[in-house]
C-alpha positions as a LaTeX table, in Angstrom:
\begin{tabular}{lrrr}
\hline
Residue & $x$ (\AA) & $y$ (\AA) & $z$ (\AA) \\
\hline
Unk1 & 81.03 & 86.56 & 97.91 \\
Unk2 & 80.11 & 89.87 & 100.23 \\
Unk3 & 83.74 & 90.37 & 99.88 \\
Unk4 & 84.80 & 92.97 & 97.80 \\
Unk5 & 87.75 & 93.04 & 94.91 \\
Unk6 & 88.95 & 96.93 & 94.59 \\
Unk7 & 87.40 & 98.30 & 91.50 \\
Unk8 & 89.92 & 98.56 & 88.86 \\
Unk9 & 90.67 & 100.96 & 86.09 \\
Unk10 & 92.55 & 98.47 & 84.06 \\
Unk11 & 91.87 & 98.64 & 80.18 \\
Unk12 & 89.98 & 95.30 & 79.18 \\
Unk13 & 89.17 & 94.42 & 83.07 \\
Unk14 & 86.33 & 91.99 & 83.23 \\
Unk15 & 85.05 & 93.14 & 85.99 \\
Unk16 & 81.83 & 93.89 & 84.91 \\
Unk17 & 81.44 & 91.23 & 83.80 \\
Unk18 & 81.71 & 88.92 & 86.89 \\
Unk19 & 78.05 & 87.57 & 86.67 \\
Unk20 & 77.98 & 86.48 & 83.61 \\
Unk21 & 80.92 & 84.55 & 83.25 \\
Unk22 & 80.29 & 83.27 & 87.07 \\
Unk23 & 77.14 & 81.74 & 85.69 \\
Unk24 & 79.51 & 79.49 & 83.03 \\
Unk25 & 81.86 & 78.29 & 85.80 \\
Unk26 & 81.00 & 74.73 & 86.43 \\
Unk27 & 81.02 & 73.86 & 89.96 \\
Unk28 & 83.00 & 71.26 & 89.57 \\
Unk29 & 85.81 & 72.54 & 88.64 \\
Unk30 & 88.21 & 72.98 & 91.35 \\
Unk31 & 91.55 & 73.87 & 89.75 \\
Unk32 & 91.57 & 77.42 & 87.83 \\
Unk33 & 94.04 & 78.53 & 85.63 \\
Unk34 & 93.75 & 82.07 & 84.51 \\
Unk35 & 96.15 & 82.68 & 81.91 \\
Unk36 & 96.06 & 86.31 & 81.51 \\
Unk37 & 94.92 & 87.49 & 84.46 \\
Unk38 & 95.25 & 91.38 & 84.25 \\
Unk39 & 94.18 & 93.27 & 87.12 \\
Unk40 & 93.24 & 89.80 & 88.80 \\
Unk41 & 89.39 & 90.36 & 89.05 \\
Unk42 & 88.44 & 86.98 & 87.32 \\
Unk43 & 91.26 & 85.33 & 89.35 \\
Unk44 & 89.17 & 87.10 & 92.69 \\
Unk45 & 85.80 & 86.03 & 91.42 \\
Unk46 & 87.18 & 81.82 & 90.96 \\
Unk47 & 88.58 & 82.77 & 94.81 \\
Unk48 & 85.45 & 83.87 & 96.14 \\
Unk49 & 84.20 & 81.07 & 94.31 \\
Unk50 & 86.16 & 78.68 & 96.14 \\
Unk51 & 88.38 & 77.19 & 93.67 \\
Unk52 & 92.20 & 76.91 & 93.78 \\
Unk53 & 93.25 & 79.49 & 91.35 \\
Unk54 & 96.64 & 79.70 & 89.86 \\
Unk55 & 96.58 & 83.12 & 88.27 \\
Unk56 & 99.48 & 84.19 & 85.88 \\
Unk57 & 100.88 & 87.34 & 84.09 \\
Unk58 & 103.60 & 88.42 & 81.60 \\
Unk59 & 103.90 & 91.65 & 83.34 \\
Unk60 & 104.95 & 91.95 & 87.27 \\
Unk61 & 103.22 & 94.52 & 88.41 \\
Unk62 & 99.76 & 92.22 & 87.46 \\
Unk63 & 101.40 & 89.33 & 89.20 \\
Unk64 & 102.05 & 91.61 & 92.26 \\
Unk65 & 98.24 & 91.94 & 92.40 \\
Unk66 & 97.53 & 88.12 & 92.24 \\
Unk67 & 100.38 & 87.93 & 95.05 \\
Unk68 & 98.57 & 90.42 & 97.26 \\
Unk69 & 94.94 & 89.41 & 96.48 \\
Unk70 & 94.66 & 85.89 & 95.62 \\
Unk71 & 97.70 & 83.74 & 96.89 \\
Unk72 & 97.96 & 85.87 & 99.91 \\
Unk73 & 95.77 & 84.14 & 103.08 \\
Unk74 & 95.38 & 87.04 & 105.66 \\
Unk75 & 99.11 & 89.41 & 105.56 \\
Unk76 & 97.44 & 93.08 & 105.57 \\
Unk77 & 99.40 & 96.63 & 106.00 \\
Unk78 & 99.52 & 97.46 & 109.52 \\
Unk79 & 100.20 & 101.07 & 111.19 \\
Unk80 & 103.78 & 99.98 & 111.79 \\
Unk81 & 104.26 & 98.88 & 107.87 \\
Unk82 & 102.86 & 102.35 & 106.70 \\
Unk83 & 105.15 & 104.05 & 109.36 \\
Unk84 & 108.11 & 102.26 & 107.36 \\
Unk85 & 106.89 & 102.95 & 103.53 \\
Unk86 & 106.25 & 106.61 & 104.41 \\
Unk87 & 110.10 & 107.13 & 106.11 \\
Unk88 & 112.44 & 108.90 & 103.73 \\
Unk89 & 114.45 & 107.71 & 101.08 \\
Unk90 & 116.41 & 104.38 & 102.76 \\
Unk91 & 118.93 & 104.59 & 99.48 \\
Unk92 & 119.19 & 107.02 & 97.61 \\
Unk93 & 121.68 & 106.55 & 95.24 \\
Unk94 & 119.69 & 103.17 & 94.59 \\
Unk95 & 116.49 & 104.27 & 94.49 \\
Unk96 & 116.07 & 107.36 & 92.26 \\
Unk97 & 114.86 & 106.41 & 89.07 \\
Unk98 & 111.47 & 108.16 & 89.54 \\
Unk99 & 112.77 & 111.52 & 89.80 \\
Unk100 & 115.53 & 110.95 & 86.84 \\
Unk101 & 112.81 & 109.55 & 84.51 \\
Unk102 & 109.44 & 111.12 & 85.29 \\
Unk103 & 109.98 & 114.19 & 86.86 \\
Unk104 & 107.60 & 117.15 & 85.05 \\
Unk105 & 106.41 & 114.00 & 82.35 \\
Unk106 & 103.87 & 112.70 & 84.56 \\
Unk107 & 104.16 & 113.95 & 88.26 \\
Unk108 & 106.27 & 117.16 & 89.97 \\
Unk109 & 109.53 & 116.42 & 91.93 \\
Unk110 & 108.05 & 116.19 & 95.40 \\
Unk111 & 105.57 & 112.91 & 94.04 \\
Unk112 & 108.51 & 111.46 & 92.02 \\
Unk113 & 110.94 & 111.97 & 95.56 \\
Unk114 & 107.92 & 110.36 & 97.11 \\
Unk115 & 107.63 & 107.51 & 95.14 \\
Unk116 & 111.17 & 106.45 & 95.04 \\
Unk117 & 111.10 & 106.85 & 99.08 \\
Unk118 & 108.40 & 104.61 & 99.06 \\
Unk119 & 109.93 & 102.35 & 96.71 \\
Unk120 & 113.00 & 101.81 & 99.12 \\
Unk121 & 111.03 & 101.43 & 101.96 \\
Unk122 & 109.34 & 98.28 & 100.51 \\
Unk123 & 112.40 & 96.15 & 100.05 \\
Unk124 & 112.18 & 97.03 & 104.47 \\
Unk125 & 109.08 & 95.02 & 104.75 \\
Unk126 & 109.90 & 91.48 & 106.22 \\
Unk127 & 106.56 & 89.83 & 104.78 \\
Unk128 & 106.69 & 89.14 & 100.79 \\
Unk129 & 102.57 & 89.21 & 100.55 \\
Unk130 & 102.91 & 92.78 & 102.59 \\
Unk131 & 105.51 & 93.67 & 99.66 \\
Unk132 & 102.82 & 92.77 & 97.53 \\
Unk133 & 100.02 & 95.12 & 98.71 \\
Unk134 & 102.32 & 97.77 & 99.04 \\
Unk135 & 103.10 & 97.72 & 95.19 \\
Unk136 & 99.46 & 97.03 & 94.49 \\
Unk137 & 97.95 & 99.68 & 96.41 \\
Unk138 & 100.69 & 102.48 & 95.10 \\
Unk139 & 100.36 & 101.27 & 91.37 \\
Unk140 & 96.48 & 101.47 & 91.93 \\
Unk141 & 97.26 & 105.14 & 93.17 \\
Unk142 & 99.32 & 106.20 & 90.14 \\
Unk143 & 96.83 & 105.08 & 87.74 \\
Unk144 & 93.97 & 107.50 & 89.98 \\
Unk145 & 96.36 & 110.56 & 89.83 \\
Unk146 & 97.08 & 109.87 & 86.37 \\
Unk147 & 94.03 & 110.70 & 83.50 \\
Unk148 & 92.94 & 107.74 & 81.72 \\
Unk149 & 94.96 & 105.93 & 84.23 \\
Unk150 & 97.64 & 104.90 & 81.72 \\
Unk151 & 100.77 & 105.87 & 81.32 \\
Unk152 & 100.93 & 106.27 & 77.21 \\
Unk153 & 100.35 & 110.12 & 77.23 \\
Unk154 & 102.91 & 112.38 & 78.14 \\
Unk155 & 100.20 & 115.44 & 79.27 \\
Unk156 & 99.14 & 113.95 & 82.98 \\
Unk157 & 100.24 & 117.24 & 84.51 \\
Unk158 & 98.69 & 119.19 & 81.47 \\
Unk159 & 95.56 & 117.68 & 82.29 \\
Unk160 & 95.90 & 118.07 & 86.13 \\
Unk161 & 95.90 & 121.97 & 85.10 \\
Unk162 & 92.49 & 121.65 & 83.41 \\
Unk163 & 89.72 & 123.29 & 86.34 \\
Unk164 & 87.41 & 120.75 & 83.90 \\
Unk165 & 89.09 & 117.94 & 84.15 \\
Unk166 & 89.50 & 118.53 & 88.20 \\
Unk167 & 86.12 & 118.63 & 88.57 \\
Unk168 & 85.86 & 115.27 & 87.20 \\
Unk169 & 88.59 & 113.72 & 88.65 \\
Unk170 & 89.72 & 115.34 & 91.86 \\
Unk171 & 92.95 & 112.89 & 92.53 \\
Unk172 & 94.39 & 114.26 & 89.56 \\
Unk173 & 95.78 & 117.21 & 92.00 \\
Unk174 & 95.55 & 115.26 & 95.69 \\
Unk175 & 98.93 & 114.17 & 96.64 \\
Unk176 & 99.77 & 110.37 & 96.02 \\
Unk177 & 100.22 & 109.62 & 99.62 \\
Unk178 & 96.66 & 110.63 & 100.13 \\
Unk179 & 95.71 & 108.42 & 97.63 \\
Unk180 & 97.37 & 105.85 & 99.02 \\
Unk181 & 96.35 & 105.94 & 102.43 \\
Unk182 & 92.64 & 106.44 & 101.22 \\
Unk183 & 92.96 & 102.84 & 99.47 \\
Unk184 & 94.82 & 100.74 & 102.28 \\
Unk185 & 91.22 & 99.67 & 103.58 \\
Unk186 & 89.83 & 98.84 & 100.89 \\
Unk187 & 92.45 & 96.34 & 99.94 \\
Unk188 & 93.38 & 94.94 & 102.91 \\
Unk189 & 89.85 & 94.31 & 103.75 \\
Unk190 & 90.15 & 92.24 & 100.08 \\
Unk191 & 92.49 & 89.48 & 101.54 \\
Unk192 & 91.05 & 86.38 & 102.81 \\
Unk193 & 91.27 & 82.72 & 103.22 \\
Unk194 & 89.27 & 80.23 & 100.83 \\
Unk195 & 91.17 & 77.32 & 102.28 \\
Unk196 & 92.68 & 76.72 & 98.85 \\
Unk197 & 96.55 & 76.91 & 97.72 \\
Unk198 & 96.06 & 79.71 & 95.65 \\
Unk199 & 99.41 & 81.11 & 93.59 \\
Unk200 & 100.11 & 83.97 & 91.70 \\
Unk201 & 102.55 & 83.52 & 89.02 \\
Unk202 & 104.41 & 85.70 & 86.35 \\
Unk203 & 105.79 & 83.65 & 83.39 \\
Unk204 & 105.54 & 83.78 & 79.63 \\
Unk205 & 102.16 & 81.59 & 79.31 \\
Unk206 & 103.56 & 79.94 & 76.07 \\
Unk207 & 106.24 & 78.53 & 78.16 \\
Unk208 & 104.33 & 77.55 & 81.40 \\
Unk209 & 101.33 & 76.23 & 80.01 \\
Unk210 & 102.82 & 72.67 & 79.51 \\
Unk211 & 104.53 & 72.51 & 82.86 \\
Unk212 & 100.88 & 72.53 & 84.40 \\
Unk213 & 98.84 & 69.65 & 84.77 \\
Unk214 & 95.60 & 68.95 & 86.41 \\
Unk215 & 93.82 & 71.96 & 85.38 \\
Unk216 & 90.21 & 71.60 & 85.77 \\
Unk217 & 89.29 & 75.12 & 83.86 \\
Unk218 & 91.18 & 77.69 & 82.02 \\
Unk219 & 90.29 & 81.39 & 81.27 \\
Unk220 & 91.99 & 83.06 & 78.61 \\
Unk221 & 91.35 & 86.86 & 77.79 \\
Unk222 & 94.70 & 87.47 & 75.88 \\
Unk223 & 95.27 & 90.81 & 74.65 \\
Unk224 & 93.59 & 91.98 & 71.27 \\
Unk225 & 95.36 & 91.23 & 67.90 \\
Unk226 & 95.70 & 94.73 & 66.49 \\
Unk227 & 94.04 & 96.53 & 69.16 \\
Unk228 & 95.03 & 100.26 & 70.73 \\
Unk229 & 95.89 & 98.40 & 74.25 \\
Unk230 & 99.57 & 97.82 & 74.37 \\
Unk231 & 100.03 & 97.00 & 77.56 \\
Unk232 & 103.71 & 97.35 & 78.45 \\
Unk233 & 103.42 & 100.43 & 76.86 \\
Unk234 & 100.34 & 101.49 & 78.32 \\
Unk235 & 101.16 & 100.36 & 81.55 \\
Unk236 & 105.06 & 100.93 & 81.57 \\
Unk237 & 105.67 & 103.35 & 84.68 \\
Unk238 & 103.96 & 100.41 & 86.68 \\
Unk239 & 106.34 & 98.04 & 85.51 \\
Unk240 & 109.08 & 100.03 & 85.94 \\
Unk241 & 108.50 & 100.86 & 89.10 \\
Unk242 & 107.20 & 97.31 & 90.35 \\
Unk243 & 110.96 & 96.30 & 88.59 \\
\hline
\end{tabular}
């Protein structure tokens, strides 16, 4: 339990709320599903808590966090694998979608040439759990340079003009590779072993919830009927990007 899950800023994240719902987790459950599992911190929590924890998501990006941080055993970036995401652009012609899309919406052309160099450069990683904490750490990065960390406002760079709004929130004007390299730690120091077959999954819940069996517990947090939080669109550069 002294390890620690990377603070999220993922709207709805339980995270806070870790010690109260630990306290309704009977021990003896062993097999956890969690449905919806969001920016995995529940998921992390049943980990730490040494249960086998199959964690899904509808959206990849989330399931790229359960990959990195909950089925993955002990794969963290090395020197050499930040040496290959930070090379220039291995395709270009492939990978340039950042710069067509989201050039002057949310970030200026060097950060949107940066991010579809990086993007390249993880299809060069060998390891698929290394893949995974690549996309995790640089999604985590975008939603610190962006304000409110979401993506359904079209006035990121607006706000990262604001001297008030700097003072608050000083990644809204450091580079993303800065960002990035500032988090590698902190997430690779997130991966461990619990001894269990953990999995990350991303399927449509209605459709893989009666191919499972032997499910001991299952946590649910869908999202809201009727609420503001629409998560593909909230969170749609992310998936686009993960995609």
């Amino acid at each position: 339990m002294d390890i620690k899950f990377p603070k999220p800023q993922y709207l709805g994240a339980k995270y806070i709320h870790g010690e109260w719902i630990t306290r309704h987790i009977p021990e003896c459950a062993q097999v956890v599903l969690d449905a919806f599992s969001g920016s995995q911190s529940i998921s992390f929590l049943c980990k730490q808590l040494g249960k086998k924890v199959i964690t899904n998501d509808f959206l990849k990006f989330n399931s790229e966090i359960g990959k990195a941080l909950i089925e993955n055993k002990n794969e963290i970036l090395m020197p050499e694998d930040i040496s290959i995401l930070f090379s220039d652009n291995s395709d270009p012609k492939e990978y340039n979608l950042m710069e067509q899309l989201f050039t002057n919406i949310f970030f200026v052309r060097e950060e949107t040439k940066f991010l579809d160099a990086f993007r390249s450069n993880i299809d060069r990683l060998k390891n698929k759990y290394k893949k995974a904490l690549a996309f995790t750490i640089m999604n985590r990065a975008l939603t610190r340079k962006v304000t409110m960390g979401h993506f359904a406002h079209t006035q990121a760079l607006v706000y990262a003009a604001n001297p008030d709004r700097i003072k608050r929130n000083r990644s809204l004007i450091r580079p993303i590779k800065d960002i990035f390299s500032e988090l590698i730690s902190e997430y690779n120091n997130a991966v461990f072993d619990n001894g269990c077959e953990c999995i990350s999954c991303n399927e449509d819940i209605i459709k893989f919830l009666p191919t499972l069996s032997n499910i001991d517990l299952a946590y649910f947090d869908p999202p809201y009927c009727n609420s503001h939080a629409d998560y593909q669109g909230f969170y749609h550069l992310l998936e686009t990007y993960t995609n």
